[in-house]
C-alpha positions in Angstrom: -65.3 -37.3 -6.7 -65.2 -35.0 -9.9 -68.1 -33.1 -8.2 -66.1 -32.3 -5.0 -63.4 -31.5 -6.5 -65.0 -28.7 -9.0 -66.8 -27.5 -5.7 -63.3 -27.2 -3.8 -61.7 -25.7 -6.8 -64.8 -22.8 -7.5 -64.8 -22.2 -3.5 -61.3 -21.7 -3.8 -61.2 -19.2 -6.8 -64.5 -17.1 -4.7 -61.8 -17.3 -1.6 -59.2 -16.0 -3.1 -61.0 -13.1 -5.2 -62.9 -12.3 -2.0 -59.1 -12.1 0.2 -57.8 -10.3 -2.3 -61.1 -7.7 -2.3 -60.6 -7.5 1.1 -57.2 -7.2 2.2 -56.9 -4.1 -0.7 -58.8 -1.5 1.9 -56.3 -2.1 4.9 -53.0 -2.4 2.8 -54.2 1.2 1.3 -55.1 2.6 4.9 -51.8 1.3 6.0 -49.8 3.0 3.1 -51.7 6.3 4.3 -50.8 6.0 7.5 -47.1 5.8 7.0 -47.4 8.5 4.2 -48.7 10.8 6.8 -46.0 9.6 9.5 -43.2 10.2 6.8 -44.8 13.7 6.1 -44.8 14.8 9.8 -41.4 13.4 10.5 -40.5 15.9 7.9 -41.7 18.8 9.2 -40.5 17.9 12.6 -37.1 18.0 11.9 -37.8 21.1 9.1 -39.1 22.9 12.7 -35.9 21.4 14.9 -37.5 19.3 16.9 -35.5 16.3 17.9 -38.1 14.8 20.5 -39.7 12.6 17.1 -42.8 11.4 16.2 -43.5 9.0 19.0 -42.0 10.8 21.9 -46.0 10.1 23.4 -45.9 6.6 23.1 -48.3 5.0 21.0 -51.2 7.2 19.3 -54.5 6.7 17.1 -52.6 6.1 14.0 -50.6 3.3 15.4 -53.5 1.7 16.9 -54.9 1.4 13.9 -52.1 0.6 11.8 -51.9 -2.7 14.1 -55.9 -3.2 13.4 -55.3 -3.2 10.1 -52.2 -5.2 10.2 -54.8 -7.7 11.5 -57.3 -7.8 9.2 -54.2 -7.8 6.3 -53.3 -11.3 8.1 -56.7 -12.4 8.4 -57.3 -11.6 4.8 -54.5 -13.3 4.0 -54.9 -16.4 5.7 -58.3 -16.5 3.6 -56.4 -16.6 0.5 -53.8 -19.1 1.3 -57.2 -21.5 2.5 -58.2 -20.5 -1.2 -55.0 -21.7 -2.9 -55.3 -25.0 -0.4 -58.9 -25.5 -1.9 -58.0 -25.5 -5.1 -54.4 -27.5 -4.8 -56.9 -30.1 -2.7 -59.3 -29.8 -5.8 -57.1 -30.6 -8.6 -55.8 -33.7 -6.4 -59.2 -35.1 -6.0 -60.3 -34.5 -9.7 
């Protein structure tokens, strides 16, 4: 029992460093995106246009802000299995 337990507690340290190696790429993507939205809201309104940013309907950059979103959840759902592992490990040592 000490044996599966130290094997649930390592996998859940490598599954949480892994998530959290992972989810770093979108979250930083996703901060770009809206940095870039922000910008161009700015000069919108500096120019006097009142139609805003997503007059269009959806573009690129919110297509992939939602792809991202995904993998962040994804990535994150990795981590909380991680924690689990490791809660389940200490129980069973």
């Amino acid at each position: 029992m000490e044996l599966l337990g130290l094997v649930l507690i390592i996998g859940g340290i490598v599954a949480i460093a892994i998530g959290v190696l992972q989810v770093r790429g979108p979250l930083a993507i996703i901060r770009r995106l809206d940095e870039t939205e922000a910008n161009l809201a700015r000069y919108e309104t500096w120019r006097g246009k009142h139609t805003g940013v997503e007059a269009d309907g959806p573009t690129g950059a919110d297509e992939m802000r939602t792809q991202m979103r995904q993998r962040v959840i994804l990535w994150a759902v990795v981590i909380g299995a991680g924690v689990v592992s490791i809660v389940v490990g200490l129980v069973a040592r």
